[in-house]
C-alpha positions as CSV (number, residue, x, y, z in Angstrom):
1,X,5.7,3.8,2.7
2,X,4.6,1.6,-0.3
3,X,7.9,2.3,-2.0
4,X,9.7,0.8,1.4
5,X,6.9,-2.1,2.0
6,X,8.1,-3.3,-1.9
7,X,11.8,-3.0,-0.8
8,X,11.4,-5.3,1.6
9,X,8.9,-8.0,-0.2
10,X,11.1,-8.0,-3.7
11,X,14.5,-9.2,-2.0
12,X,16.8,-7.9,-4.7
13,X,14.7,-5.8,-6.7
14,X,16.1,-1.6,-6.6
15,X,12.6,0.4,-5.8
16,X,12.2,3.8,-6.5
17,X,9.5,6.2,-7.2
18,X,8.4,7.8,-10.8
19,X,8.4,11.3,-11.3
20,X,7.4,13.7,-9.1
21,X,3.9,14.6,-7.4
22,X,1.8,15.6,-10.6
23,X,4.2,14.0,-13.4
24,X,2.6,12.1,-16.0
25,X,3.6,8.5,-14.4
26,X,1.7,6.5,-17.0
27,X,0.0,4.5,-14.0
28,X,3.3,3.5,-12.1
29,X,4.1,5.4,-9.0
30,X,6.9,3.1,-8.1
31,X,9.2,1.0,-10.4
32,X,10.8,-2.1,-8.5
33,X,13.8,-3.4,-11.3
34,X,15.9,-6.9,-11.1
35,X,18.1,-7.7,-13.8
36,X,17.5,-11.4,-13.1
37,X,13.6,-11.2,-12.5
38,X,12.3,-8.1,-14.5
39,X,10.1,-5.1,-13.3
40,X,7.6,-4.5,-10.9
41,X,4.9,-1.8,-11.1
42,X,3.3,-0.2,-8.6
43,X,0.7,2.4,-8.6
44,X,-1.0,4.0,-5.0
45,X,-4.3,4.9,-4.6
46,X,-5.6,6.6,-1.4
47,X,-9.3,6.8,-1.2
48,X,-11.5,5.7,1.9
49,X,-13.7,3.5,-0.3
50,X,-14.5,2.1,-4.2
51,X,-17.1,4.2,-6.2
52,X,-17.5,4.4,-9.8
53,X,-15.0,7.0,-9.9
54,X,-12.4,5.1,-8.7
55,X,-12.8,2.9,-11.0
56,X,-12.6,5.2,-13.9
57,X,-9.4,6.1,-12.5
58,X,-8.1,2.5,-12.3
59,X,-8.7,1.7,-15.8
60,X,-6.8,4.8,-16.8
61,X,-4.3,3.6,-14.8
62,X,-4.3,0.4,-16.1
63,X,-4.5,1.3,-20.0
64,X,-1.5,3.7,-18.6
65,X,0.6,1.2,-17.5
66,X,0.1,-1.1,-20.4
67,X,1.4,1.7,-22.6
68,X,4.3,2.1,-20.2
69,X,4.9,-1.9,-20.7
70,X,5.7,-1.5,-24.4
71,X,8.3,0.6,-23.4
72,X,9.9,-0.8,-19.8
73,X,8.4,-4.6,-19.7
74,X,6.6,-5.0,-16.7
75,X,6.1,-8.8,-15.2
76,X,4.2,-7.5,-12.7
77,X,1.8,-4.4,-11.7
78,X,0.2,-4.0,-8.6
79,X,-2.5,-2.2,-7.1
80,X,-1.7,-0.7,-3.5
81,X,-5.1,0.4,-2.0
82,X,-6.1,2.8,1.5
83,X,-9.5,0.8,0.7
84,X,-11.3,-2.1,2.4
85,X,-11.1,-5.7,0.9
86,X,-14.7,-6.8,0.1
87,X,-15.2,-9.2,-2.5
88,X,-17.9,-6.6,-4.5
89,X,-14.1,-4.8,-5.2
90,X,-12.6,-7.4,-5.6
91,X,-15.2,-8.2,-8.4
92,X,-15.2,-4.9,-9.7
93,X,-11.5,-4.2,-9.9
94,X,-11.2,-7.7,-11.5
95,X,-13.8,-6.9,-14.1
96,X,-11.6,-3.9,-15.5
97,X,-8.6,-5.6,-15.5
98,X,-10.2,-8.3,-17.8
99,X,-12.0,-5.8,-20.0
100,X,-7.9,-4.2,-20.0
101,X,-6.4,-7.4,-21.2
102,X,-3.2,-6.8,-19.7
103,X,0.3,-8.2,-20.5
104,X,1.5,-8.7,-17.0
105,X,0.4,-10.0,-13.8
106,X,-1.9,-8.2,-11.4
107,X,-2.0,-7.8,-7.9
108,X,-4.3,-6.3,-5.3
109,X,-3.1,-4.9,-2.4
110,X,-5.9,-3.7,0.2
111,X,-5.6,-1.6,3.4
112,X,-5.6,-5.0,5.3
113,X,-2.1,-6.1,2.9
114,X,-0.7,-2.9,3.5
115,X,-1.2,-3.5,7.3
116,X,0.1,-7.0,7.5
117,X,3.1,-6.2,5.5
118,X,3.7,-3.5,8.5
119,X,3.5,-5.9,10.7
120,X,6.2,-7.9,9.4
121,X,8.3,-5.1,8.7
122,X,8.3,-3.4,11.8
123,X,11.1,-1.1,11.3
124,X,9.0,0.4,8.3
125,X,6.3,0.5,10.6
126,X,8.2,2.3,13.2
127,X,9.3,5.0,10.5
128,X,5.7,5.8,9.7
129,X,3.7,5.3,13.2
130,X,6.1,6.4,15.6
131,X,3.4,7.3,17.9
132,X,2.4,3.6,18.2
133,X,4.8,1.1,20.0
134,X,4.5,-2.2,19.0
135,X,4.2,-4.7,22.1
136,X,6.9,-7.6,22.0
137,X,6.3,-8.6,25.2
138,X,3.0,-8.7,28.0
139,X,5.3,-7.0,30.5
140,X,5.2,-3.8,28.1
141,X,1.9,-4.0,27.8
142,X,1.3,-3.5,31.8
143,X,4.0,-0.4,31.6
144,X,1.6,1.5,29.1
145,X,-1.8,3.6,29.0
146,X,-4.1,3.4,26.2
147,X,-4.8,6.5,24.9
148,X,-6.5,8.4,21.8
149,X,-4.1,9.3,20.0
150,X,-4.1,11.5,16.3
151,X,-2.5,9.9,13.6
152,X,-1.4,11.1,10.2
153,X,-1.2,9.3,7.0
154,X,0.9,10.4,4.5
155,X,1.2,14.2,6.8
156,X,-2.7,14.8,5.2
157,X,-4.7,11.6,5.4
158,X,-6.2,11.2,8.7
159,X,-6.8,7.7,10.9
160,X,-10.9,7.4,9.5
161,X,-8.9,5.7,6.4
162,X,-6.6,3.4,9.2
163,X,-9.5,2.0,11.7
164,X,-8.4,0.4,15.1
165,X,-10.1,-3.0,14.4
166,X,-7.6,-3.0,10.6
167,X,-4.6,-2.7,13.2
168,X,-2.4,-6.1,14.0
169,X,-3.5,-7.1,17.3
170,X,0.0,-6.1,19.0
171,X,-0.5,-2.9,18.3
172,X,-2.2,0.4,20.2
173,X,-1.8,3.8,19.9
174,X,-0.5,4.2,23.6
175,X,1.7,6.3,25.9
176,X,4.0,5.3,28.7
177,X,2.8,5.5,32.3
178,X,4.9,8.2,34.3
């Protein structure tokens, strides 16, 4: 999904993912390339909140990717989080990337990001939450019954991590009246 959010926000750029699931991907899971405007890293991290563990793992990541840099020049690297945006991470994540001194630009993408990019992509968001319509119109809206409905992340993270209030407004997890 992060790999097709990027496609669409880097006009231009060629996106593709590093490596395989448990390749040593020096801290990138996605490499966006433009001849014209360099490389854009990307590296995915789904957990449900910051703890000190986390962060450990984002410093790795980040020493990682500034080794990778020395090899494939990176002008940008950023940070695409299932976590909540509160400024105590913000703080947190910022303090490691200072202590990391990297050679690129750094971006934060939190679960709210990741949600508004959906929003304006709404044929990525279609791909990944078929189960959810999302309303164009008020006369769809009176056609439709809210219901609960399970949703998958990724085929193995479940909805906890996506909560109704982090959805865009126009959209529900609904079903069509008979």
């Amino acid at each position: 999904m992060i790999t097709e959010i990027a496609i669409q926000s880097l006009p231009g750029f060629d996106c593709q993912l590093v490596g395989s699931r448990g390749d040593k991907q020096h801290g990138i899971d996605i490499i966006c390339t433009n001849p014209r405007s360099g490389q854009v890293g990307i590296q995915c991290k789904c957990y449900a909140k910051y703890n000190a563990k986390l962060g450990k793992i984002i410093e790795y990541d980040l020493i990682s990717a500034k080794q990778f840099s020395t090899t494939y020049p990176l002008n940008e690297f950023w940070l695409a989080m299932t976590i909540k945006r509160t400024s105590w991470v913000q703080v947190e994540i910022n303090k490691i990337v200072l202590r990391s001194e990297l050679p690129f630009i750094f971006r934060m993408l939190f679960w709210e990001d990741i949600v508004s990019k959906l929003e304006t992509f709404p044929e990525v968001f279609r791909k990944y939450y078929s189960d959810l319509f999302i309303l164009d119109s008020p006369e769809l809206l009176e056609t439709i019954d809210p219901v609960d409905v399970p949703l998958l992340i990724d085929d193995e993270q479940p909805l906890s991590l996506l909560k109704q209030e982090a959805l865009p407004m126009r959209c529900h997890p609904l079903r069509r009246r008979g």
